[in-house]
N, C-alpha and C positions, 0 to 999 in steps of 0.2 A: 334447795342448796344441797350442796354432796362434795364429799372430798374423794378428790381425785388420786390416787397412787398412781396414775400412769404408769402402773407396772402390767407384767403379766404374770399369769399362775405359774410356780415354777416346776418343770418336767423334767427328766430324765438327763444327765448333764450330754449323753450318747445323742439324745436330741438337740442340740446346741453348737452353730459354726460360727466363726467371725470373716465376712467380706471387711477387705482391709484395700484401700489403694484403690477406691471405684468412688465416679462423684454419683452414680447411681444405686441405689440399693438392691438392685435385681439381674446387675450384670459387670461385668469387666472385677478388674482387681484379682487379688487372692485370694480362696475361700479356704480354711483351716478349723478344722473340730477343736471342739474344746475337749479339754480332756480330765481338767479338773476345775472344781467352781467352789473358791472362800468364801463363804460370805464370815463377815464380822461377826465376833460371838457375842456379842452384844446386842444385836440389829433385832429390834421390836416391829412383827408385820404388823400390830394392832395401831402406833402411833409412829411409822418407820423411822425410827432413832435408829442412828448408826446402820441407815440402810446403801450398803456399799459391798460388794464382792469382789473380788481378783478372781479373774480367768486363767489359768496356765493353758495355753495353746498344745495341741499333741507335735506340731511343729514352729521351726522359726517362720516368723514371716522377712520377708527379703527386704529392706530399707532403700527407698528411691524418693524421688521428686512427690510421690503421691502417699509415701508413708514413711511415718517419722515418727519416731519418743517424743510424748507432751514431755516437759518439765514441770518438775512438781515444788511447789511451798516448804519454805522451810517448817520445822515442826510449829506448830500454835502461832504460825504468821498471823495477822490481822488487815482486814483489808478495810479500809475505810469507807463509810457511808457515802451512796454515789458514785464510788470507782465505776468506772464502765466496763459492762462484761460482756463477752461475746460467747450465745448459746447455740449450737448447731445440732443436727437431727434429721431425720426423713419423716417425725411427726405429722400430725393433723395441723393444716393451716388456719381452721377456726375449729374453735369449742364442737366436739362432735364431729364433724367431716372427713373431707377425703385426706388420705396422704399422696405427697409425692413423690413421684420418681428421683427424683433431683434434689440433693443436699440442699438444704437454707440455713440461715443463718439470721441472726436476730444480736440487735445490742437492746442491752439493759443496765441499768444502774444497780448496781450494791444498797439492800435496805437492810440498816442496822439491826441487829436478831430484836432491840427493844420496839422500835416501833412493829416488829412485823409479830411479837407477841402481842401486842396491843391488837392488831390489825385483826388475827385470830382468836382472840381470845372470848370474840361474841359469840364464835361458833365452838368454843369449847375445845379448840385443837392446838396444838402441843407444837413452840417452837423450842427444840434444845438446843444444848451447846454441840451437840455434835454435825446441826443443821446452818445453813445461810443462803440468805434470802436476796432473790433481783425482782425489779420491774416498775412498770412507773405509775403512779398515784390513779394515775387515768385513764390504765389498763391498756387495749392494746396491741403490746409487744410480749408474746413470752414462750415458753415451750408448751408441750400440748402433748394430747394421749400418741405414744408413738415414739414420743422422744426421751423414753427414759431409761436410765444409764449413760445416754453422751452427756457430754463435754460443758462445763461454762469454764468458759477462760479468760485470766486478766493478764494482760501483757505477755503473752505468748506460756504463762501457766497453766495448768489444770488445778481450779481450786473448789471448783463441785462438780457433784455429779446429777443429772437433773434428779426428783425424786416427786416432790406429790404438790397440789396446788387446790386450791377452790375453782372447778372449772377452769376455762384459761386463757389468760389475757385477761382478765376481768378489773376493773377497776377497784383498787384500795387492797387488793387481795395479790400480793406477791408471789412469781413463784415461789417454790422450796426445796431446794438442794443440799444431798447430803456433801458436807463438808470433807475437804482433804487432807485437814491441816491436823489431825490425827492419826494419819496414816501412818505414821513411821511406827505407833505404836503397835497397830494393826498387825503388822508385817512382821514383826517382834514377834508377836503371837503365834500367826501362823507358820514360824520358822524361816520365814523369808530374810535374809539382811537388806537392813536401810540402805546398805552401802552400794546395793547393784542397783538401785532406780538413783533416775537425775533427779534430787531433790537440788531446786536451784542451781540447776550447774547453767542451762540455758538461760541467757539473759532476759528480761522482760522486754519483749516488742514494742514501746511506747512512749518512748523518749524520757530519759533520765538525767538530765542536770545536775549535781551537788553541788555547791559553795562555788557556782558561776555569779555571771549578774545578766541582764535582760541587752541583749543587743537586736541589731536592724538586720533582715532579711542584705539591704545595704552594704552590710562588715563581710556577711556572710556568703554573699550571692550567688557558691555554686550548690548552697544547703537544698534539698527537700523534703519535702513531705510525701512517703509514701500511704497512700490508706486505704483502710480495707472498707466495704461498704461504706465510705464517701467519711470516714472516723480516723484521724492521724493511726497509725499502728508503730511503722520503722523511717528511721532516715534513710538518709539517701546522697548522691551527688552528682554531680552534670558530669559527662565527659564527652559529649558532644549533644547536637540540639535532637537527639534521637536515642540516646544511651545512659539510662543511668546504674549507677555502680552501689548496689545495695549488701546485706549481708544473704546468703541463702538458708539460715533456720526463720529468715521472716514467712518467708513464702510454702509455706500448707494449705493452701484456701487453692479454689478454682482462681486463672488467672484475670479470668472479666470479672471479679469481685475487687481488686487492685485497678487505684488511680495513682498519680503524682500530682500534689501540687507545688507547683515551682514558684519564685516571686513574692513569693507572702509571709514576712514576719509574722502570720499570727496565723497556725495552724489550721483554724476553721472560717477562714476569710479572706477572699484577695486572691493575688496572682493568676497563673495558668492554670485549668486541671486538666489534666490528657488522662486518657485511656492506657492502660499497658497492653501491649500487646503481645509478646512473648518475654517469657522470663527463663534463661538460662544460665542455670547449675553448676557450678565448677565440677568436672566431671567425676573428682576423689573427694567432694564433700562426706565428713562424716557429721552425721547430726551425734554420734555419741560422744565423738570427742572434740567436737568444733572443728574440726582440721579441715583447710580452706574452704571458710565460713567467705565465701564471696558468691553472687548473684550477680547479672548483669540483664537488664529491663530495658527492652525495647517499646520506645512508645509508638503509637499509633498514630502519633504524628507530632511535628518537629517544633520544639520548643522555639517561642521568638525571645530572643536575646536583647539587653537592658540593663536596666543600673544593678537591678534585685535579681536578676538570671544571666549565670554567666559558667565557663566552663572551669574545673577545676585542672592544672596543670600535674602531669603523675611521673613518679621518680623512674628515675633506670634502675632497669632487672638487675635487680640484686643488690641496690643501693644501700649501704650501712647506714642506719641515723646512730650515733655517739648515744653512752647512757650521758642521762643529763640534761639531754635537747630539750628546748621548750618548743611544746605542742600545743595546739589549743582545739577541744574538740567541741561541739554545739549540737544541739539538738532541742526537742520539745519535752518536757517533762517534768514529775516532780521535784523537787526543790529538796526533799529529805525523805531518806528511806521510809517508805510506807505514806509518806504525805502525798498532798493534792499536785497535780499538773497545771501548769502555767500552759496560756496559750500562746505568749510571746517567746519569743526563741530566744534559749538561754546558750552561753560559752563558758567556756572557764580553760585555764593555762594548767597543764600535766607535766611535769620532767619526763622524759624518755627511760624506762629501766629496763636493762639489759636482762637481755631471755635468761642466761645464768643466775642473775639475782630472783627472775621472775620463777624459774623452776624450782628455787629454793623454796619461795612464798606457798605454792601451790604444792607439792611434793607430798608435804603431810596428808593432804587431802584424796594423794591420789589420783591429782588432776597433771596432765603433762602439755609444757608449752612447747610447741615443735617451730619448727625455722619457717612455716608458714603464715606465725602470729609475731605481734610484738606490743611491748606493755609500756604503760605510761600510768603515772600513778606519784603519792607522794608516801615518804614511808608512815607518816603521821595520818593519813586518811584526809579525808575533809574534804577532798575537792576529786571530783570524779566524773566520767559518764558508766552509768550500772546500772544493772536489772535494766538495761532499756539503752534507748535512742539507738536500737540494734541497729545495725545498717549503714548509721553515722557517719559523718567524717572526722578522722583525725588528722589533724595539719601540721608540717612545721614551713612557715613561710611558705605558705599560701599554695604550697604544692602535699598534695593527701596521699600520705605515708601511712591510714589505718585506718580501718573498718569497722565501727563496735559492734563485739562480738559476744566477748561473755566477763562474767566476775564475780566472785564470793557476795553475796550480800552488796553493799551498797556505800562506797566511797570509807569503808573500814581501812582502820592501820594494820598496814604490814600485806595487806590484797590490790594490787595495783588493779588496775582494767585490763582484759587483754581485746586486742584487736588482731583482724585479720590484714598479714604484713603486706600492705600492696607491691614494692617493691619485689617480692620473691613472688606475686600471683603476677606480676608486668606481663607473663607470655600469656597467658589464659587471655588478661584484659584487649589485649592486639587480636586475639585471634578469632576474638568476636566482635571486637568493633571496626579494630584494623588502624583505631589509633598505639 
């Protein structure tokens, strides 16, 4: 038995570039030197607690379809036991072996830091609180020598960083990833402000309900399911049997990793799944401020229509909805901030809040709603689509007037949801599908 750091020795920081924007590791994209490298002044290489660096680039890298800001957790967030995580890398495929050319990508469950100290604790190795653990009882699935430093992500967050394991994939033996949910303090340290990275400003990809109730595919039927290796991620909507109308910070993944499924109340069963076959970007997407946060997903072949599949009807360019409207949006998700996901597809009813009132809410924060988005929300909280069902539809009378897109934490007083304003995107939506 041996523990693995799937690290490597570290050298000269002059030695050290970042390919950014390439689904390969040995070609295309941006390649940009590092020019300075933090590591955590806390970060023990003997049992790597608090093993995590920030890279400063000697240049920007250019933001497109193939590269984008993760969103990051808010400080000391908590992710629950099981949450499904998505780990990616150019790692070793099995314990020891080759790597490959080509990005992968792996799910795994959230294992509570108590069991994954238990899990360690015969080998004498050290789970802290700066650490968190994924993988399944029965081994498997997991990251591997090669893949350390990328990504695990829940709901379209960066909430570790890969770090060290028993071997890998191994059964009973978790990976181990250094934690994010410290970072703001990090950053503090090294002089960085919290206030220029997206801590929670991107919504989580995964569908997010608050103080809805369970309804039918039936009520819903231009709803879907978009997902990423064959795993719900974002919503979605029909606008014709070949097009569907999603947000664009869902889509960072290669596009043959994206299905739809259409027709089925229950996220992981039933209905159609089709293949995506091209996904195209509103062409002023900003991933830093949301600003026309729309996508539009061509499938690979044409949805058959039904009680549960149907097309959603969309407003005239530049259509006003009154503050006040009742809207009702749906999606898969959980039920209360930080809790479990339902697999039945939940709704709930939003009033309409005008982008004036909505600028006020967000303003403190430093966040800006522009005439491309629009919010719904109550002032009291409680009832929401957040951190999720990105993609979403938002409706009023059965014609989809919003996109979810982003929002403070999770159905909070005084933070509406915002969405991206289908109405004022009307000429983009024509001019790729031509409805």
């Amino acid at each position: 038995m041996y523990r693995n750091f799937r690290q490597r020795p570290h050298w000269p920081t002059s030695w050290y570039s970042v390919r950014a924007g390439s689904t390969y590791h040995n070609s295309g994209g941006q390649v940009v030197s590092a020019m300075e490298i933090y590591n955590h002044p806390d970060y023990n290489s003997t049992n790597s607690d608090f093993d995590i660096s920030i890279v400063l680039l000697a240049s920007s890298l250019n933001f497109g379809s193939g590269v984008a800001p993760a969103s990051l957790p808010e400080q000391n967030q908590i992710f629950a036991d099981d949450t499904p995580a998505v780990v990616s890398g150019w790692g070793a495929l099995i314990e020891n072996g080759t790597a490959p050319l080509q990005l992968q990508a792996v799910w795994v469950p959230i294992v509570s830091n108590t069991k994954c100290e238990i899990l360690y604790e015969v080998l004498e190795y050290d789970v802290t609180n700066s650490m968190l653990c994924a993988g399944y009882d029965d081994g498997g699935r997991d990251a591997c020598q090669g893949d350390s430093g990328g990504p695990m992500v829940i709901n379209g967050q960066l909430v570790g960083v890969v770090s060290w394991g028993e071997g890998c994939a191994r059964a009973d033996l978790p990976g181990v990833y250094a934690s994010i949910y410290n970072i703001h303090s990090f950053l503090r340290k090294i002089g960085l402000p919290s206030s220029k990275f997206p801590f929670a400003r991107v919504p989580i990809p995964d569908g997010r309900i608050v103080g809805g109730e369970p309804v039918t595919i039936e009520q819903h039927p231009y709803q879907v399911s978009v997902q990423l290796l064959s795993s719900h991620w974002c919503g979605g909507s029909i606008v014709t049997d070949r097009f569907i109308v999603s947000a664009a910070h869902c889509f960072t993944w290669p596009v043959s990793w994206y299905t739809v499924r259409a027709g089925a109340t229950f996220h992981n069963s039933g209905g159609q799944v089709i293949a995506v076959s091209t996904i195209t970007d509103h062409p002023n997407f900003s991933s830093s401020t949301l600003d026309n946060d729309i996508s539009i997903l061509f499938l690979a072949s044409a949805l058959t229509f039904g009680s549960g599949v149907a097309i959603i009807a969309l407003p005239a360019q530049s259509q006003i909805i009154p503050d006040g409207t009742r809207a009702v949006v749906s999606g898969w998700g959980a039920l209360t901030e930080g809790g479990s996901s339902p697999l039945q597809l939940q709704a709930v009813g939003v009033p309409i809040v005008s982008n004036e009132r909505c600028n006020a809410a967000y303003a403190p924060l430093g966040w800006g709603v522009t005439e491309t988005m629009i919010c719904a929300g109550y002032d009291e909280g409680g009832r929401d689509a957040c951190q999720g069902d990105s993609g979403g539809p938002l409706t009023v009378d059965n014609v989809l007037v919003g996109i979810v897109s982003w929002g403070q934490g999770c159905a909070r007083a005084g933070f509406p949801g915002v969405y991206a304003n289908v109405a004022h995107l009307r000429g983009f939506i024509t001019s790729v599908t031509g409805v």
